[in-house]
LOFI-523560 format. One record per residue (C-alpha): x, y, z; residue in one letter. Coordinates in steps of 0.25 Angstrom, whole numbers, padded with zeros to 4 digits, always signed. Layout:
REM LOFI-523560
XYZA;...
//
This chain:
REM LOFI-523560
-0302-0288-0449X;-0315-0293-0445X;-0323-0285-0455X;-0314-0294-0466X;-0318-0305-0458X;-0334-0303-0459X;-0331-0299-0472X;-0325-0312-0477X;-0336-0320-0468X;-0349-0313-0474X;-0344-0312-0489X;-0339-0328-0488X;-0351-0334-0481X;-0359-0329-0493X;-0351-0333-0502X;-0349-0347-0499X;-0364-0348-0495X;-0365-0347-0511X;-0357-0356-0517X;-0363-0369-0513X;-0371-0366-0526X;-0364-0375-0537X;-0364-0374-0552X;-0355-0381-0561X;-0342-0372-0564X;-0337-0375-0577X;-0322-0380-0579X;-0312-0371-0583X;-0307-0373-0598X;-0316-0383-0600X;-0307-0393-0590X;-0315-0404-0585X;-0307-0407-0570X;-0316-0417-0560X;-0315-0412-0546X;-0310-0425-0542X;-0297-0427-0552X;-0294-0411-0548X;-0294-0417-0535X;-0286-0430-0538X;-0278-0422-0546X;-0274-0413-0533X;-0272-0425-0524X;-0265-0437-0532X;-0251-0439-0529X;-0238-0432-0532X;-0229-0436-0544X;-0218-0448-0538X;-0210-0442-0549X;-0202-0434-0541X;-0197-0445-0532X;-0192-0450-0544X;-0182-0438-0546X;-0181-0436-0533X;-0174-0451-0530X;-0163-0448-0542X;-0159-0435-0536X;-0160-0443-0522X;-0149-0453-0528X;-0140-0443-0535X;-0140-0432-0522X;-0135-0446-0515X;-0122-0447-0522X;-0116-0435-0515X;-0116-0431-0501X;-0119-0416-0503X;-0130-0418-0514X;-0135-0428-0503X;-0136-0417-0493X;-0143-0409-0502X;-0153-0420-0505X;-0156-0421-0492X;-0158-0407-0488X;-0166-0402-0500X;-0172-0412-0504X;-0177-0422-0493X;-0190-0427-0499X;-0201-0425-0490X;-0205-0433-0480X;-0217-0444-0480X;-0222-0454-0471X;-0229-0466-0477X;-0233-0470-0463X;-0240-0459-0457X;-0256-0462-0452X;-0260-0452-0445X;-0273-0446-0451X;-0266-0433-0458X;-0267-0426-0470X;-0257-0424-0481X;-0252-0414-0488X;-0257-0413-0504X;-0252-0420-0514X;-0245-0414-0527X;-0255-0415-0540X;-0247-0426-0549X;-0242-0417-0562X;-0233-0431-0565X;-0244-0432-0579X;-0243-0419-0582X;-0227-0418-0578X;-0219-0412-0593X;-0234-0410-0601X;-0235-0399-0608X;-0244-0386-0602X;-0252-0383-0614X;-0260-0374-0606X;-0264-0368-0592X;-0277-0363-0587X;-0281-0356-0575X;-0295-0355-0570X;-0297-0345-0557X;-0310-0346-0549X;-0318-0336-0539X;-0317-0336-0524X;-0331-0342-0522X;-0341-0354-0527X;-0327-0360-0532X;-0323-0373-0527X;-0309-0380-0528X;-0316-0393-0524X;-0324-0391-0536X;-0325-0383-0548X;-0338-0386-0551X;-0343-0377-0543X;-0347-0363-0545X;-0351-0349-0538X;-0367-0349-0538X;-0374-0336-0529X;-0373-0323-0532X;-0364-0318-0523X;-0354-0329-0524X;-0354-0323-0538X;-0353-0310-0535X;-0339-0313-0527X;-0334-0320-0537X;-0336-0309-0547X;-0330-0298-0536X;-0319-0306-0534X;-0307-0303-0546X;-0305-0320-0550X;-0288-0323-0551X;-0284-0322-0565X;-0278-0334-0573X;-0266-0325-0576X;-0265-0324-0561X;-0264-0340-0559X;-0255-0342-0574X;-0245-0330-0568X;-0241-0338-0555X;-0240-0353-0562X;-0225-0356-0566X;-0229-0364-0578X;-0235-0361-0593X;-0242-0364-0604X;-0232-0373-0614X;-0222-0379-0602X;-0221-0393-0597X;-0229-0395-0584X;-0221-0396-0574X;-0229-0401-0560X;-0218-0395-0550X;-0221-0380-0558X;-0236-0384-0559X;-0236-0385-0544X;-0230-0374-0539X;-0238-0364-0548X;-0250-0371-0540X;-0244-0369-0527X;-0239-0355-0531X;-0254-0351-0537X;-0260-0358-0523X;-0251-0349-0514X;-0260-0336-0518X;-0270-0332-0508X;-0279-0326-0519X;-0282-0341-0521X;-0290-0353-0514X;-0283-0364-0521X;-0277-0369-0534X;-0280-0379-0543X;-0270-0386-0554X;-0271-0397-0563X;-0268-0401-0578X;-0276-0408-0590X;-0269-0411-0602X;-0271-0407-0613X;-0277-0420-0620X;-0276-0434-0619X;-0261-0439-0620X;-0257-0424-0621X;-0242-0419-0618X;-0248-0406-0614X;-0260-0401-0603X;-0265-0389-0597X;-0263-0384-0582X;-0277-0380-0574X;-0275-0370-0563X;-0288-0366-0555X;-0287-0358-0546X;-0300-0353-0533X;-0299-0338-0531X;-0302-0331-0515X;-0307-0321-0512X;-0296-0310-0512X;-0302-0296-0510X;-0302-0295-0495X;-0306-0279-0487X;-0303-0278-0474X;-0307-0269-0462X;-0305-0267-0447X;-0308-0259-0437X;-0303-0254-0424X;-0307-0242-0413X;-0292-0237-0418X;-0289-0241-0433X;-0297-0244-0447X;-0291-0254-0455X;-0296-0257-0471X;-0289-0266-0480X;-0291-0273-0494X;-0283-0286-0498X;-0285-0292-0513X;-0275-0304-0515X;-0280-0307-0530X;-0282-0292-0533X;-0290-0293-0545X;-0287-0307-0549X;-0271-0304-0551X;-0267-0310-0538X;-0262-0298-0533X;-0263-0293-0519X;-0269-0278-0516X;-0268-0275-0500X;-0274-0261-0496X;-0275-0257-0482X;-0277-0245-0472X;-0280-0242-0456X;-0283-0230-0451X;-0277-0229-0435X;-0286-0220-0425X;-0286-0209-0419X;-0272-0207-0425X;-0278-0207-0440X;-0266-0213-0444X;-0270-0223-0459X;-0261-0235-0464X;-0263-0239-0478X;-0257-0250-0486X;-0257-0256-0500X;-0250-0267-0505X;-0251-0274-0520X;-0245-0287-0522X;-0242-0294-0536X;-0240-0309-0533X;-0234-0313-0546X;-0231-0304-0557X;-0235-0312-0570X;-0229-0323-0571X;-0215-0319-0563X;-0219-0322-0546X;-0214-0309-0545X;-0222-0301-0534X;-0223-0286-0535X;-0229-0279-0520X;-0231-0264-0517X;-0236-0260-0504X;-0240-0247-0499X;-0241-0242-0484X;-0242-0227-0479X;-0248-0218-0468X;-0253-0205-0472X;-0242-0202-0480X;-0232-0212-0473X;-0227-0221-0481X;-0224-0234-0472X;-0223-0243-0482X;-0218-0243-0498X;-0215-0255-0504X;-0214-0264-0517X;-0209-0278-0522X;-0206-0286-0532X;-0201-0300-0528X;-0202-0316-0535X;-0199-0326-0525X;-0195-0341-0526X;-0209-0344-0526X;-0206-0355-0531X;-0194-0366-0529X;-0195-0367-0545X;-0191-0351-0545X;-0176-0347-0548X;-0178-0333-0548X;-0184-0323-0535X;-0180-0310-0531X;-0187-0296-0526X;-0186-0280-0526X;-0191-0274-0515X;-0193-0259-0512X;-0199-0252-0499X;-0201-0242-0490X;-0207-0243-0477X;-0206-0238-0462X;-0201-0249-0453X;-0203-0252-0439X;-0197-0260-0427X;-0199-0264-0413X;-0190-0270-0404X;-0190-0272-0389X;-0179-0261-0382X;-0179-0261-0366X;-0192-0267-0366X;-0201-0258-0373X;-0203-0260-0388X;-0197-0250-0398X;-0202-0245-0410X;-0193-0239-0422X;-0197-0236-0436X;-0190-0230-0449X;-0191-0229-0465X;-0185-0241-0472X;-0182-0242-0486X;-0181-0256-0492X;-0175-0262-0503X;-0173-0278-0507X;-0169-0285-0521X;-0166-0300-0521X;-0166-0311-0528X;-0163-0324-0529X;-0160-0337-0539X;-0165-0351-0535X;-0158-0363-0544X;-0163-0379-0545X;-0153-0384-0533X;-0156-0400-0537X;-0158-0405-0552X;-0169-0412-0555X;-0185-0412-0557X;-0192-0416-0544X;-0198-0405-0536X;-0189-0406-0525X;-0176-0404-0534X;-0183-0393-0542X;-0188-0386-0530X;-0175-0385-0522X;-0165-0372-0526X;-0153-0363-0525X;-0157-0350-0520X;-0146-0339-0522X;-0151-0325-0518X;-0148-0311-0516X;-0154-0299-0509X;-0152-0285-0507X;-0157-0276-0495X;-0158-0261-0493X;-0164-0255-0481X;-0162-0242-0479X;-0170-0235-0465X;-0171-0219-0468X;-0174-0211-0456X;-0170-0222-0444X;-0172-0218-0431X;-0161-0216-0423X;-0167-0227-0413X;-0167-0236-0425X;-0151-0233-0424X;-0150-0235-0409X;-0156-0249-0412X;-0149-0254-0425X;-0163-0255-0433X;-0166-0248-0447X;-0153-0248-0451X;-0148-0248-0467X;-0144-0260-0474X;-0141-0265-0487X;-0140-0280-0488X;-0137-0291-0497X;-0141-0305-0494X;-0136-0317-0504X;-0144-0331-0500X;-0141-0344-0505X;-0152-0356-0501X;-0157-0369-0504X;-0172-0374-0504X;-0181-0385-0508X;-0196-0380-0508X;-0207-0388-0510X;-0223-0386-0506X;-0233-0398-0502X;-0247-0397-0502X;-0256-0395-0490X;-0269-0391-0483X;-0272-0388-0471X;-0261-0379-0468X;-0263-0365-0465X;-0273-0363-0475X;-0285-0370-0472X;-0286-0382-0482X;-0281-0374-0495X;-0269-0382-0502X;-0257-0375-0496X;-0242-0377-0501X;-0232-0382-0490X;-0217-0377-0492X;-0206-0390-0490X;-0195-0390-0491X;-0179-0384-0487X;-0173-0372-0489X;-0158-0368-0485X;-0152-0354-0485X;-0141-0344-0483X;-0140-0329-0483X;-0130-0319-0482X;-0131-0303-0482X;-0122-0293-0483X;-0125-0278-0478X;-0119-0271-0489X;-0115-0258-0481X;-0111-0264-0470X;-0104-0276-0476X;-0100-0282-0464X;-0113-0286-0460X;-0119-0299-0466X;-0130-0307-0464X;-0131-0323-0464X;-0144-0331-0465X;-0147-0345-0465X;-0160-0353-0467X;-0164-0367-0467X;-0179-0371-0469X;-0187-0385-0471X;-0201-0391-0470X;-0208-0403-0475X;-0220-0411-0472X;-0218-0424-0464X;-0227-0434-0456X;-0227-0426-0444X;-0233-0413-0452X;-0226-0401-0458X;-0213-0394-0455X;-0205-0383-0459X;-0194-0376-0452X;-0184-0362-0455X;-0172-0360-0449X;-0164-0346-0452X;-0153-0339-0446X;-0148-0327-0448X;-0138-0315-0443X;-0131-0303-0447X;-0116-0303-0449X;-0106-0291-0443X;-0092-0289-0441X;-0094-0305-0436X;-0104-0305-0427X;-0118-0308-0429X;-0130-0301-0427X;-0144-0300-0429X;-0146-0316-0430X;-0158-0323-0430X;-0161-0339-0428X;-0176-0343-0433X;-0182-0356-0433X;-0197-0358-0440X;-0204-0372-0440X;-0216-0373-0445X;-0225-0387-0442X;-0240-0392-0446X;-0242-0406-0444X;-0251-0414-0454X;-0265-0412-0455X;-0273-0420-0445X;-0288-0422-0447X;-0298-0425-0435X;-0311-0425-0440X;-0314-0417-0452X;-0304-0406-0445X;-0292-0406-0450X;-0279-0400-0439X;-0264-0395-0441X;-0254-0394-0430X;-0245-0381-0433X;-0231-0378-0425X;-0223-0366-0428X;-0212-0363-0420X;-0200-0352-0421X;-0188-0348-0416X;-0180-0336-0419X;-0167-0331-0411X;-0160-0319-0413X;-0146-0318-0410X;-0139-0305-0409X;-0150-0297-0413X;-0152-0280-0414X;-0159-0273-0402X;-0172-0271-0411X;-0173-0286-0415X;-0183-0290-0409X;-0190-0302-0410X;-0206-0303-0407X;-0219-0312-0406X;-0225-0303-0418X;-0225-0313-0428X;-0225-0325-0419X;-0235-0323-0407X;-0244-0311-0409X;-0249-0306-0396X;-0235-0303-0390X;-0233-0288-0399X;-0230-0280-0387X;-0221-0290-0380X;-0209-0281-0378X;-0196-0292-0378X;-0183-0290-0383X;-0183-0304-0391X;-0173-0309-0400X;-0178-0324-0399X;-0191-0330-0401X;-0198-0345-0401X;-0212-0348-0402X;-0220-0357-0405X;-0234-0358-0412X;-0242-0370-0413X;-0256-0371-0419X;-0267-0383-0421X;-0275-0379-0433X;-0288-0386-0437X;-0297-0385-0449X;-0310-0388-0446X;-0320-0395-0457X;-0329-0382-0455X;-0335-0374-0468X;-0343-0363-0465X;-0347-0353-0477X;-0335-0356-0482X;-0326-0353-0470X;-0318-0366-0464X;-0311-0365-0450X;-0298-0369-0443X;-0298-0369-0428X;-0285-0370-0422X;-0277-0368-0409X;-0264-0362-0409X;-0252-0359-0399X;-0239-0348-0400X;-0228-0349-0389X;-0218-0338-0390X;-0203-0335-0382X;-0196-0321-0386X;-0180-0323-0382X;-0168-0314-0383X;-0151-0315-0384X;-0148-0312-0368X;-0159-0319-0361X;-0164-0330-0372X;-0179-0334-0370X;-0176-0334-0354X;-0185-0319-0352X;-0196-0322-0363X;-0209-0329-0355X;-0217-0339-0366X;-0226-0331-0375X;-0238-0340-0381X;-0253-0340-0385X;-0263-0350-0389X;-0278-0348-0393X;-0286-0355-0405X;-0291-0348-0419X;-0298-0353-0431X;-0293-0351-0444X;-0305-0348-0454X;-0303-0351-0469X;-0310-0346-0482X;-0305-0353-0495X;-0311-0340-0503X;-0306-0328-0497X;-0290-0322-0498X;-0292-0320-0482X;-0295-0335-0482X;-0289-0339-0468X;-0293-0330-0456X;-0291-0334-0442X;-0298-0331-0426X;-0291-0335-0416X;-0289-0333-0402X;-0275-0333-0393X;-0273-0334-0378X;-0261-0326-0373X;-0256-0331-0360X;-0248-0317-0357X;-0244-0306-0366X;-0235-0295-0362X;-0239-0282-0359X;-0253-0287-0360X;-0255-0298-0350X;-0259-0313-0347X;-0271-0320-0355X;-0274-0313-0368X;-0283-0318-0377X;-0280-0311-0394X;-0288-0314-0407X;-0283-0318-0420X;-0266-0318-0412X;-0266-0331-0420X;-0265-0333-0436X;-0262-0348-0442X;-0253-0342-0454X;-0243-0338-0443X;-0238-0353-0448X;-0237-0353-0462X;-0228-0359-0473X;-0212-0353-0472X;-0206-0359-0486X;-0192-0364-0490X;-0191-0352-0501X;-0176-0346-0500X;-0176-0332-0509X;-0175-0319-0503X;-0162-0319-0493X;-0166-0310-0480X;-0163-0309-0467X;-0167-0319-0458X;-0181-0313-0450X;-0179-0310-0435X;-0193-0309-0432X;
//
């Protein structure tokens, strides 16, 4: 790890040193855009044609008391307040396609730029400095195919903003790139028809990585746009002293499959000649709310490992396990109608089947009711209303990030189909938006298994997600982010086990039979108006509280876990490794190795992120 850090530092600060020297880069295709209307262009006002719509569908749900219920529930328009002051900033506003709304595409060009000496702000500039240059030419440029494969329109079809959009949000989402840009020009004066321009900044994606240790050697090698198809290559290998025993890995991932979204992923994980994991997939999601059909095929073999908490000492059990998963599922227009909330609200109907099959289980496995055979079939039936809004300032430091709003609504039921007494029932419900007093999102599931009338194996989990608006003080800019979760588990197998490992890390060795778990995480993140060679820097502060709990004696026996500490989150716009984070955390106690402990790095800002309102895939309710 902090051989890739050096690495990263010494090949950027040389890089960025060079591009300072400007020349004149000439427009692609010959289309003449001033930087200031690509500019207004990106921040003028969104098309009031969707009120319009949205008032008739407003006055017809009306009539009735059940389409009013729906109205409200799906399609509550978000909220805005007229009168605010305070010194914030807003989110970004839609580009207005209302112009361009039914013309005719007569033709779309793509134009991909290097990692370095190319600047979103302004394309006039160029890469001058000889080993700017040489980068540029080691680094395998995005291909146009790559971009034209992931955008949901063509040539000959009638623009369509809300499509045009979300091929621009979906082309954004790939860490292979810094940023996109879109715009149109028609074709000439008065004309029906115009052509869409989709540019888009290449990072640096080929990333080696080494560490070392007095007991292990670890090698890796991660390309995210391998040679310019947006594919993903992951190789890696560790060698573990004085036991001689090596791990390697390899793992290739096609994103998008021409034109389909489907995926395809094969990944590769042995020991000597152990084989611990064997695995491929082919899966399209609704990546889209425009999508009507998802589904997936997956295939594996891999050994599987579980620790739980057993007379106060932590077991470990392992076994083989064979997978296999197909699903799919169908989404239908629920309201008619052209505005975006009306096309972006669905049906979901789904199904699933699952085959686990554990060769070989221990007969400790047996004693614990872990590992055991199943062949499951889940149905699902939900309703969701997905939307994205434009912001900054977010969890990636000032890149355009896509914010999920919206609600979502489902129902799952499963079925064990050799033991056909024992069923399965899910619930979910989920809703976020931005209002005056920031953003907010929260999920709510439930779910439990069914047998011979009882139930068992249930799970209660509630997720909130918060980040007020973004304040300035100064030429720094500061977010307020609060994240807390709540999972109960109710009548729950003797290895179910619920930990801090994906919550607090630090507490790894904390040996409690928990089946309940609150905590709390609250971070103040800033982003300081610092450039240097090309690095810019996000000081925070941050704070986790966490309370393990179980059936018999609630949270009554669990003393409060928490750490607090600061970190800095350092940003690179032109490397796939853009964000990487110091940071240091004060442990008041930790059990089993005692009070005041200071750790590095315990801390990561992405612990937040974005939880969407997609419903596809029907599962079993996490309990972790």
């Amino acid at each position: 790890m902090y051989l890739r850090v050096l690495f990263i530092v010494l090949f950027a600060s040389y890089f960025f040193g060079q591009v300072h020297a400007q020349e004149p880069l000439p427009t692609p295709d010959s289309v003449k855009v001033a930087h200031d209307s690509l500019r207004a262009v990106r921040d003028s006002v969104r098309d009031i044609n969707d009120s319009i719509r949205y008032g008739a569908i407003e006055s017809f749900a009306k009539k009735k008391k059940f389409t009013k219920f729906l109205y409200r529930l799906l399609l509550k328009e978000a909220r805005v307040d007229k009168t605010q002051k305070t010194k914030t900033s807003k989110s970004i506003k839609p580009k207005p396609y209302l112009k361009d709304e039914g013309k005719i595409v007569r033709d779309i060009h793509v134009v991909t730029f290097d990692p370095f000496g190319h600047y979103v702000q302004d394309t006039s500039l160029r890469p001058k400095g000889w080993l700017v240059k040489t980068g540029n030419a080691l680094h395998a440029k995005t291909r146009e195919t790559t971009i034209k494969n992931m955008l949901l329109f063509k040539k000959g079809e009638l623009f369509d903003s809300l499509v045009v959009q979300e091929s621009e949000r979906l082309i954004r989402s790939q860490k292979y790139l810094r940023d996109v840009e879109f715009f149109t020009k028609p074709a000439s004066k008065g004309s029906d028809s115009l052509d869409v321009y989709a540019w888009a900044w290449d990072v640096w994606s080929l990333i080696p990585g080494a560490s070392f240790s007095g007991n292990s050697t670890s090698l890796d090698l991660t390309d995210d746009n391998f040679i310019g198809l947006g594919h993903r290559f992951r190789a890696d290998t560790k060698w573990e002293r004085p036991a001689g025993t090596n791990f390697t890995r390899f793992s290739y991932l096609i994103p998008n499959i021409k034109t389909s979204y489907i995926s395809a992923r094969a990944e590769y994980y042995f020991s000597g000649k152990e084989n611990l994991l064997r695995t491929i997939a082919f899966e399209r999601n609704f990546y889209s709310p425009l999508t009507k059909l998802a589904g997936g095929i997956f295939l594996g073999q891999m050994k599987t490992s579980i620790s739980f908490v057993q007379q106060d000492s932590i077991l470990h059990l392992s076994s083989r396990n064979n997978v296999q998963d197909y699903w799919a599922a169908r989404s239908w227009q629920l309201f008619k109608g052209n505005s975006v909330k009306e096309r972006t609200t669905n049906l979901i109907l789904s199904g699933r089947l699952l085959v686990d099959r554990y060769p070989g289980r221990p007969q400790e496995a047996v004693a614990a009711n872990v590992f055991n055979n199943q062949t499951v079939f889940f149905a699902g039936l939900g309703v969701t209303s997905r939307q994205y809004t434009r912001d900054r300032y977010i969890f990636d430091y000032g890149k355009v990030e896509d914010v999920p709003v919206g609600r979502a609504f489902g129902i799952t039921a499963g079925v064990d189909v050799k033991q056909r007494d024992r069923w399965y029932l899910g619930l979910q419900a989920a809703w976020g938006n931005y209002y005056r007093f920031g953003y907010l999102s929260t999920h709510f599931e439930y779910g439990t298994f069914i047998k011979a009338s009882h139930f068992r194996q249930g799970v209660i989990t509630g997720r909130l997600n918060y980040f007020t608006p973004l304040y300035q003080l100064g030429n720094w800019k500061i977010r307020q982010f609060v994240k807390p979760t709540v999972i109960v588990g109710l009548r729950r197998l003797p290895g179910d086990n619920l930990t801090f490992n994906e919550h607090m890390k630090g507490f790894e060795e904390l040996a409690f039979p928990a089946t309940s778990m609150v905590v709390l995480t609250l971070q103040t993140q800033s982003y300081a108006p610092w450039n240097l060679i090309g690095f810019r820097f996000g000081p925070y502060v941050f704070a986790s509280l966490g309370m393990l709990g179980n059936e018999s004696s609630g949270f009554s026996r669990s003393r409060l876990y928490s750490f607090f500490g600061l970190g800095v989150l350092i940003k690179n716009d032109y490397l796939i490794f853009s964000n990487f984070q110091i940071s240091l955390a004060f442990y008041p106690f930790v059990p089993g190795k005692g009070a005041g402990i200071f750790k590095t790095n315990s801390f990561i800002t992405t612990d937040y992120g974005f939880r969407g309102f997609e419903i596809s895939k029907p599962s079993v309710v996490d309990f972790n």
